[in-house]
N, C-alpha and C positions, 0 to 999 in steps of 0.2 A: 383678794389682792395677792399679785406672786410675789416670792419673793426680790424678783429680779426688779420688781416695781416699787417696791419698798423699800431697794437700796438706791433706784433710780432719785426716789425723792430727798432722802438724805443727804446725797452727793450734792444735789440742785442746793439742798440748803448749805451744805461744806461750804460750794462755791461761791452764794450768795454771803457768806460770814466772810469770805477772804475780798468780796469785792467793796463791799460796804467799810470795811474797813481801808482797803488801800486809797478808799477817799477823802472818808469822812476823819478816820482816826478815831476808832470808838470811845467812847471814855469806861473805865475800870468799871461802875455804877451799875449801865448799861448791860456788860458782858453777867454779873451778876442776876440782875433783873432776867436774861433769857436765859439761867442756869439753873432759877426759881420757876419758872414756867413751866419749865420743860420738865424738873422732877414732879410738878407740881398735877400739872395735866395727868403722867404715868402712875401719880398713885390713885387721884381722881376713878380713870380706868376703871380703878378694881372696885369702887362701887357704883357701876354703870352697865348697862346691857351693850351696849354698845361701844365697847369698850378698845377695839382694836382700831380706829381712829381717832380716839382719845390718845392711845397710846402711840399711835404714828406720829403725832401732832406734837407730841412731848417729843420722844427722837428727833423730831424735824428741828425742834428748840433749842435739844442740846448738838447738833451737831451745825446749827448756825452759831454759839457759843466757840466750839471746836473751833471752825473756821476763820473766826475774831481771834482768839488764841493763837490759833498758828501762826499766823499774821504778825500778830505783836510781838511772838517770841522772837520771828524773819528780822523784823525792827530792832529787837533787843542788840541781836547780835549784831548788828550791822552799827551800831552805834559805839558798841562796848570793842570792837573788833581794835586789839593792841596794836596791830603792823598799823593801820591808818592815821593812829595817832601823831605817827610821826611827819606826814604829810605836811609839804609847805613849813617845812622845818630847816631847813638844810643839809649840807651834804652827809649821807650816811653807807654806809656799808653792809650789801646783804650778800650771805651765804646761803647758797641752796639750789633743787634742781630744776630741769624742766621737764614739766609735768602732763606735756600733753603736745601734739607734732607743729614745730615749728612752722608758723605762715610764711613763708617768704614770698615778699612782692617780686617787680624787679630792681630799685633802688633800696630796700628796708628788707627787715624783716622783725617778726613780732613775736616775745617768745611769753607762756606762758609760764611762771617760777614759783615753785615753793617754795617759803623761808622757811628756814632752821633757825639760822641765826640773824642778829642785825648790833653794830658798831655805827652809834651815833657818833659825830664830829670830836665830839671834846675829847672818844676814848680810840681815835683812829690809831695812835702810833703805840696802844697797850696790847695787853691781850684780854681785855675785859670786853665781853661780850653780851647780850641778852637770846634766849632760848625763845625767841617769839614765833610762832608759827601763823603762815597767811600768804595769800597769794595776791603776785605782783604781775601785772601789764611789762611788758618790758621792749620798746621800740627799740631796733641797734640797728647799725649797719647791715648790708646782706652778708659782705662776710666777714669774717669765717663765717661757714654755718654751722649751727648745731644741732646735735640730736637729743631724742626721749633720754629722759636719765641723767645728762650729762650732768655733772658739779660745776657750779660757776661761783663766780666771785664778780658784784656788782658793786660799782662805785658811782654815785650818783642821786640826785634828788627824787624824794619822795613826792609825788602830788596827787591833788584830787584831780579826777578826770571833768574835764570842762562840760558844761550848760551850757548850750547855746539856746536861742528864742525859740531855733524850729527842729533841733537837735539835742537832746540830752545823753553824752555819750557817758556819765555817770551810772544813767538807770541803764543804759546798755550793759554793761558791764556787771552791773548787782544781781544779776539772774544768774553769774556767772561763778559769785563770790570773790568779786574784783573791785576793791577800793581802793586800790593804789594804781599808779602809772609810774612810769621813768622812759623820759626821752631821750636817745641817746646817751646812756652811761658811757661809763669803762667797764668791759664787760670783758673778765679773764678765765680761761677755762682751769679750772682745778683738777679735775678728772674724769675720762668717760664713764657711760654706765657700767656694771661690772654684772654679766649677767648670769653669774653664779649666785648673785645679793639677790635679783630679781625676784617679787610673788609669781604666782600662778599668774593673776590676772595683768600685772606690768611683763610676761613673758608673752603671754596670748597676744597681747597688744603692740610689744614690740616686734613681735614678730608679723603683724597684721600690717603695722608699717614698713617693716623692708618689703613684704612683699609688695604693697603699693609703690614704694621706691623703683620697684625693680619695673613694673607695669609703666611709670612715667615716663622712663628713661626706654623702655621698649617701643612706645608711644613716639617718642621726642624722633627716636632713628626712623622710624616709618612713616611719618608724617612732619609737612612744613605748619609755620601758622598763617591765616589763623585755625587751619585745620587741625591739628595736635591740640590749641589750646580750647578748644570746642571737644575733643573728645577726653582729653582730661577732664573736662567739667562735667562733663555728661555719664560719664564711666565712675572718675575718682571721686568728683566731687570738688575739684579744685577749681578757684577763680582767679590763685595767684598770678599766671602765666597769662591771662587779659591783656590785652592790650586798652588805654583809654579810649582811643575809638570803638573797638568793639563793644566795650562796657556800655558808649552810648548808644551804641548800634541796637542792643541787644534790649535796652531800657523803652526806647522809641518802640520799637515793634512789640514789647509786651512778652518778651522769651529770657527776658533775665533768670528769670524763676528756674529753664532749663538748666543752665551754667552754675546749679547747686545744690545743697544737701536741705531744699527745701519741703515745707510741708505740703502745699499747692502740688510740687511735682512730684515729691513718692505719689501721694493720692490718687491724680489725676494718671500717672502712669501705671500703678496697679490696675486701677479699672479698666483704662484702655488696652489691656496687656491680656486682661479678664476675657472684655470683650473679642479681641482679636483670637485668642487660642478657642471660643465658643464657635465664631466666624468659620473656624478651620476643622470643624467638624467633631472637638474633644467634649466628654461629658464635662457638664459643670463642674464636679469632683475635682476632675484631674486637670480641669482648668485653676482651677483654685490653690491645689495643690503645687502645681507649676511657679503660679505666680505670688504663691509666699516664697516660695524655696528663690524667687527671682529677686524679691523684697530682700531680703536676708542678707543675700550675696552684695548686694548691692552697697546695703547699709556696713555690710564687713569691710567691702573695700574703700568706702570713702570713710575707716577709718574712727566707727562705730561713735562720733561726735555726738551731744546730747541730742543738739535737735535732729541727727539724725537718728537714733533709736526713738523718739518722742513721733518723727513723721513715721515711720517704720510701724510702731504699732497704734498709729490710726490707719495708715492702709489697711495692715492686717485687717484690722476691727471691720473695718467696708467689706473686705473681701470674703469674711466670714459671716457677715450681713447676707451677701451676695449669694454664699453660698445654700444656708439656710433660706434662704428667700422671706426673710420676716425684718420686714420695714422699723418695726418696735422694736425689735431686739438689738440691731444697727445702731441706735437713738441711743438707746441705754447704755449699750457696751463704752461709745461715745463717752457719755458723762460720766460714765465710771471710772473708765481708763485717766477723765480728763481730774477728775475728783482725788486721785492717786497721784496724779504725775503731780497735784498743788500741794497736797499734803505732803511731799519729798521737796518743795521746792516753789513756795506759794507766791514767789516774783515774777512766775510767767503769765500769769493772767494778766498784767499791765506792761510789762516790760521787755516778753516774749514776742515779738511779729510773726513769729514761724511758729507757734505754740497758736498765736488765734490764727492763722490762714488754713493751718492742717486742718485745727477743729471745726473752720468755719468751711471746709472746702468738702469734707465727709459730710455734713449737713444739709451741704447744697447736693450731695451726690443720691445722697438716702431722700430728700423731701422735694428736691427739685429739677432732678434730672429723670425721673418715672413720667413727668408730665411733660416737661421737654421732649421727648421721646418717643408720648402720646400723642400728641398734636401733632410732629414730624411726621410719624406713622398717617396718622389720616390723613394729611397734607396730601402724601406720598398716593396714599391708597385714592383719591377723591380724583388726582391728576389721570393716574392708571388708566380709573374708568373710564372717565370723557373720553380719553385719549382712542383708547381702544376699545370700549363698551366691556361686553362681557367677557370675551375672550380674553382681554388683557386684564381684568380684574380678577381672572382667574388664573392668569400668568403668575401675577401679585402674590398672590395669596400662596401659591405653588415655592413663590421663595420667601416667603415671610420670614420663616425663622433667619435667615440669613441678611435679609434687609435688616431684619432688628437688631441684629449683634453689628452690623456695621452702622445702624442711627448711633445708636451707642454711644460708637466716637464721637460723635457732633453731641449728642445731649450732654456725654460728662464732661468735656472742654467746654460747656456754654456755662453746664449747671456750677460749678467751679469756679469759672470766672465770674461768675455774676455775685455768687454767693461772698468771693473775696473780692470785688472791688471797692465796694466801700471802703473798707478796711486799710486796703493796699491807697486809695486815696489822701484816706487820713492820714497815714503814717508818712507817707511818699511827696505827695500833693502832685502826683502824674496820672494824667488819662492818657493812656495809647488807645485810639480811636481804630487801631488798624489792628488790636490785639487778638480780637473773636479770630479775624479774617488769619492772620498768622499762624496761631496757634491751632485750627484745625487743620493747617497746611503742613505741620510740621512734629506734632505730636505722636500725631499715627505712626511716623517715622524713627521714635525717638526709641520704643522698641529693640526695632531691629538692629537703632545703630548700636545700641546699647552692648546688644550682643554679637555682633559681629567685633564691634569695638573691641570685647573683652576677651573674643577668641583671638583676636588679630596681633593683643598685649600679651597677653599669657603667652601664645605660643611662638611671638615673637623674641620671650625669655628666655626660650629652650632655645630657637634658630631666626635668627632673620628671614631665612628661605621657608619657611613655616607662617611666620607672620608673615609675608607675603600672600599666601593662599587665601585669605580673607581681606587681603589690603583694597582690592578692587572694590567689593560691595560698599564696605567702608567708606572708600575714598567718593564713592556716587554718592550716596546718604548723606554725606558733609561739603559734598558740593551743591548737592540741590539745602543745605540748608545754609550755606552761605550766601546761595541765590536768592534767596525770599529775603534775610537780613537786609542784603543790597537793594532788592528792589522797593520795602516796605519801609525803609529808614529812612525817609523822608521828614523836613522841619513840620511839614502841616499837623504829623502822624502823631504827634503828640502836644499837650496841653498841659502846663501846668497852674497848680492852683492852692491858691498858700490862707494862710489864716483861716483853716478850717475848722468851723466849734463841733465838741463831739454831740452838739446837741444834732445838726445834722446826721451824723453818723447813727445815732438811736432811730432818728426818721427816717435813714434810708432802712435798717433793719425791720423797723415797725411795717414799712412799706410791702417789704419783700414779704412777711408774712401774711400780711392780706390778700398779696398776690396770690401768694400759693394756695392760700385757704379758698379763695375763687375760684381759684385755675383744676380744683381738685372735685371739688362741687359740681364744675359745668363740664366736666368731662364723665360723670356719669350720667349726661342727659345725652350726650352726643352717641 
């Protein structure tokens, strides 16, 4: 057994300790009982011939242990966490910065804030303070606005963030290390950032957002919306600038996923990005090589947000699958990388939707889009021949490689969405019936807007007459995708569907896998 198999299985139990417990809630007993196992099986081992799956079998034990552990500690804190306790208390007083780039809607904005300090009610008019550290939600007006860094001074109530039946904007928030909210305070500014104070990495980063700053506002002069606020989204990452109609425009046809720092859209656009530069006659290498370096940029300028470094490097991982051409190694790298990002942070396996759409959209791209792809191909090739007998079966064959890099596109927007609808169901409760049909219309494209987009900002920075020279291709790309939105965003186009038990959601998955396990069978008959 390798060793990359051995860590494969470990991680599988990691994950299996964090999920069993985010349900069950294991008791103290329990976690003991698999700590005894596991040492129990590894000494076993040594007096056994057979001894290296004994000992796997114990690692497997204790790192489902590990995984319960984690777990508990995630709960610990979240329980014990001092800023929270103040919650649904009354009015109080926090000192501190912010911590990460202000969302601004168009009527609000949402700042991200670390406490220093907090001045509960009774000691408002002293100068008695508490030294509390913890991060607060903070809803204000749009403006003023503020920036990374800035010092504030908040005046306002502490609360827990609401439960709803079909919403929990609570657990949203706890993947984040977010227990507290404040709506509308009084919100006064005490000082900007001072960027001589700055680390390394609060320099990196603020400097990561002026630059995007600068890309908006480069954007905003060269294009009207909803064309500007379509390539914000698709370039920076931003959905502020939306408008409510396009939001539902964009949900109905099933391309909301574009307009963000999603795991579904790194994914599905690295491969498509993959396949196109193969298309165009690049060795795989340098295809590969391309479309990390394209990943990267990408993830920089929207701003290096968690889920977007978390989508980032499950693209990677695909693309390095890809590159390698080893199906198993794709799988593993997968649950490795996923095994890591829980042990940093074990709330995203429940409370992440862009943490399971990445992981579940790489799975579908690695197990379900080789066979999507296959059956395309012979569809393709079975037409040919009727069509034209030999001569054009032999046409066929004459552009195979090239036919294939463009099925491509259509397998990994099938394999993809298929892989995440479930998912997207349960959490959402929306079917877009028109979603396949859309998104193969407009993916293909999302490339090149991408990059044309980015030349069009950048060098619109330097000169408007510069951003001009790409503004034409640009402005075609985002008219024909405003076209498809128009004509696809129809009431029929969508369904929605509520009170969904996750016992379905297990059967649509159990489902998918028999599929493929059939589908993989009967393709080496054909």
């Amino acid at each position: 057994m390798t060793p990359s198999k051995i860590l494969f299985y470990f991680c599988i139990s990691f994950i299996v300790g964090i999920f069993f417990n985010s349900i069950i809630k294991i008791p103290q007993i329990f976690l003991w009982v698999f700590l005894f196992l596991g040492v129990l099986l590894i000494f076993i081992s040594f007096f056994l011939k057979n001894l290296k799956k004994f000992q796997i079998a114990g690692f497997c034990f204790l790192f489902l242990a590990i995984g319960i552990l984690r777990h508990q500690v995630s709960d610990f804190n979240i329980l014990n966490d001092k800023l929270s306790r103040f919650n649904d208390k009354g009015e109080v007083v926090l000192i501190g910065k912010v911590i990460a780039e202000p969302d601004i809607r168009d009527t609000f904005q949402k700042l991200k804030i670390k406490t220093e300090k907090i001045i509960n009610k009774e000691n408002l008019e002293s100068d008695f303070s508490l030294n509390i550290k913890g991060a607060v939600l903070v809803i204000t007006n749009r403006y003023p606005e503020y920036e990374y860094l800035d010092e504030v001074r908040i005046t306002g109530k502490l609360e827990t963030p609401i439960e709803a039946e079909d919403f929990s904007y609570k657990n949203y928030l706890l993947k984040d290390g977010i227990y507290s909210v404040m709506g509308f305070p009084k919100v006064e500014l005490i000082s900007n950032g001072n960027y001589d104070t700055y680390s390394v990495r609060q320099r990196i980063y603020s400097g990561i957002l002026f630059f995007k700053q600068k890309l908006r506002e480069s954007i905003r002069r060269n294009f009207l919306p909803p064309h500007s606020s379509i390539l914000e989204g698709t370039v920076l990452g931003d959905n502020g600038a939306l408008s409510q109609e396009l939001k539902d425009k964009l949900n109905i046809t099933g391309l909301r996923h574009i307009i963000a720092v999603s795991g579904t859209h790194v994914v599905i656009l690295s491969a498509i990005l993959m396949s196109l530069l193969l298309a165009l006659g690049l060795w795989r290498g340098q295809a590969f090589y391309i479309s990390v370096v394209f990943i990267c940029l990408y993830i920089i300028l929207t701003g290096m947000s968690a889920s977007g470094v978390r989508a980032g490097i499950m693209g990677g991982l695909y693309l390095l699958a890809q590159k390698l051409g080893r199906q198993s190694m794709g799988s593993r790298s997968i649950v490795i990388a996923g095994g890591m990002m829980l042990f940093i942070n074990p709330l995203l396996l429940f409370y992440d939707v862009g943490f399971q759409l990445s992981f579940l959209a790489v799975l579908g791209l690695i197990y379900f889009e080789p066979i999507i792809k296959f059956f395309l191909y012979k569809t393709l090739q079975i037409i040919f021949k009727n069509k034209n007998n030999e001569s054009g079966a032999s046409g066929f064959l004459n552009k195979e490689e090239k036919i294939g890099n463009l099925l491509s596109i259509i397998s990994t927007t099938f394999a993809a969405q298929i892989f995440t609808l479930p998912i997207m169901i349960y959490n959402f409760g929306n079917v877009s019936f028109v979603s396949p049909v859309t998104n193969i219309l407009v993916l293909p494209i999302i490339s090149w807007l991408m990059i044309f987009g980015f030349l069009s900002s950048i060098l619109g920075v330097a000169s408007q007459f510069l951003g001009w020279i790409f503004f034409l291709p640009c402005w075609f790309l985002l008219s024909y995708f405003v076209k498809i939105i128009d004509i696809f965003s129809q009431p029929w186009a969508i369904k929605t569907i509520e009170n969904i038990s996750w016992i379905w959601l297990a059967a649509s998955y159990l489902l998918l896998g028999f599929i493929i396990r059939f589908l993989n069978k009967k393709r080496y008959f054909i």
